[in-house]
N, C-alpha and C positions, 0 to 999 in steps of 0.2 A: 759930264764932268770934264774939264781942263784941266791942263797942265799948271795952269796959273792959279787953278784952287787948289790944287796938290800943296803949292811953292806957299800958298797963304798958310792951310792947314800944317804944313811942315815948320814954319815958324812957332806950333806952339798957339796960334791964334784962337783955332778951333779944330785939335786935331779926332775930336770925337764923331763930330758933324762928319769929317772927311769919310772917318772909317764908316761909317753909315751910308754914308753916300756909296761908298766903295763897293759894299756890301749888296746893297738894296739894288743896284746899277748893273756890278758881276756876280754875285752871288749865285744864280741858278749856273753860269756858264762856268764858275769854276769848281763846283762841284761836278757835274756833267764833263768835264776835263778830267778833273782827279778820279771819279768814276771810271771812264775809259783808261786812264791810266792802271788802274789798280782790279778793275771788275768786281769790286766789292762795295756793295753801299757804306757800312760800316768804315771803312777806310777811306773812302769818300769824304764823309764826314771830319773826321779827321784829320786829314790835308786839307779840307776847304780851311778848320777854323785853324792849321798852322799858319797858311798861305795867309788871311786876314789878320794873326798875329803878327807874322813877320811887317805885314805890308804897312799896319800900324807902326811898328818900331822903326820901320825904314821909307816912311814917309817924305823925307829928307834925300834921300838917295835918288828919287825916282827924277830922269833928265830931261825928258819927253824927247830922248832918241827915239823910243817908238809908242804906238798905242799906250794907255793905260793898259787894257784886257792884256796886251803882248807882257808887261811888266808882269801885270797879275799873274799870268800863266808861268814865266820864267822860274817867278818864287814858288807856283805851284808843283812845278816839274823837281825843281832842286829838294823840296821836300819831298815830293815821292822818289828820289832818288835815293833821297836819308834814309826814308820807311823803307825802301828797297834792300839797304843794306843790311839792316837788323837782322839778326840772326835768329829772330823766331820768324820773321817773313822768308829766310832763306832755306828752314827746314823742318815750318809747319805746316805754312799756306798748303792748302787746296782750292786752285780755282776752276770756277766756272760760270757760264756764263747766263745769269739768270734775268729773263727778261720783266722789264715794272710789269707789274699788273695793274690794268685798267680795264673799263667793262668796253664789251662791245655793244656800239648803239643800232646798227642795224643788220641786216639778214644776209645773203649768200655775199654780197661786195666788200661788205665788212670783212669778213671772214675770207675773204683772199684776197684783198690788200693789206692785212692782218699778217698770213700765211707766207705773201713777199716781202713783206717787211723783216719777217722773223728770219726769213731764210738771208735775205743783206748781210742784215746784222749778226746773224750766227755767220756769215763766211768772212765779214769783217772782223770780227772777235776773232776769230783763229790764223787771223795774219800775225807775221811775228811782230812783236812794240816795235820795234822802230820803221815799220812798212804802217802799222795800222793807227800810229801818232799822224805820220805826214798828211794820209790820207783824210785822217777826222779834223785837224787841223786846217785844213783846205778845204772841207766839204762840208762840215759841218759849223765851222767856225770862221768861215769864211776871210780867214786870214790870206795874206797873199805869200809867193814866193820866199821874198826878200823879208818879210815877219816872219816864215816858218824857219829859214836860215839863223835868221839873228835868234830865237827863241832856243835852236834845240845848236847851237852852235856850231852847226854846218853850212861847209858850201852849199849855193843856192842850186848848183846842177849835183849836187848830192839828193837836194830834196826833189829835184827833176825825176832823174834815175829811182826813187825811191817808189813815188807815185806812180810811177809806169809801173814798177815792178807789184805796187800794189792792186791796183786796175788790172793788169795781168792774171793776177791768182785770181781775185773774183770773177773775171770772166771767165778764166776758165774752168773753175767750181759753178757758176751758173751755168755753162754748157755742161755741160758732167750731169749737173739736175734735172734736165730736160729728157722729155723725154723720147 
């Protein structure tokens, strides 16, 4: 999808088609974002269909200073920041970190690419948000630099410093694992 079907769909022309397209295009990534954001599937959900609400209403807004997915993420962050403030998220929540279930299809390899997988993403999970944004943002989402600056609106040697710092703690929680 373009910019230029955004600016059509924003007139009004066919703004239903756009949000579909938006949807069908980002829909897994911006859930799997607001997931990482929030560690809960349930609230996952949630902000995706905020994030698609908003993106519908403000279809009109969007400039193509950056990616689409950049825009989509921005509206999705700023609502997890709403959800963040709520006062039953600030002193009910229990989180933690549960991994999807899915079958394992084969024997001892399965089960210890499985067992490093788990162990990443449990040392990634217990980075603090703003170390374990840049790094899933960058590694996962393959955004660059200058998108992760503009998205969480920090300097770009902010998000420098951040990644190092992130990369850091896992490495050195993986050496600590070893045996």
């Amino acid at each position: 999808m373009t910019f230029h079907y955004l600016q059509f769909a924003a007139e009004g022309l066919d703004k239903e088609r756009a949000l579909t397209d938006l949807m069908q295009e980002y829909g897994k990534d911006v859930w799997k974002y607001a997931y990482f954001l929030t560690l809960r599937a349930d609230a996952a959900d949630d902000l995706m269909q905020d994030t698609f609400l908003k993106a519908y209403r403000q279809l009109g807004s969007f400039r193509g200073d950056a990616s689409v997915k950049t825009w989509l993420f921005a509206i999705t962050r700023r609502a997890f920041l709403d959800y963040r403030k709520s006062y039953w998220i600030r002193n009910v929540i229990a989180t933690g970190f549960k991994q999807p279930e899915k079958p394992v299809s084969s024997a001892e390899q399965e089960a210890i690419s499985a067992f490093e997988r788990q162990e990443v993403w449990t040392s990634v999970f217990a980075l603090p948000a703003k170390l374990r944004e840049v790094l899933l943002l960058y590694a996962h989402y393959d955004m660059d630099i200058e998108e992760i600056a503009q998205l969480l609106h920090i300097p770009p040697g902010t998000v420098k410093s951040r990644m190092h710092r992130a990369r850091s703690k896992i490495n050195d929680r993986m050496k600590e694992d070893q045996p």
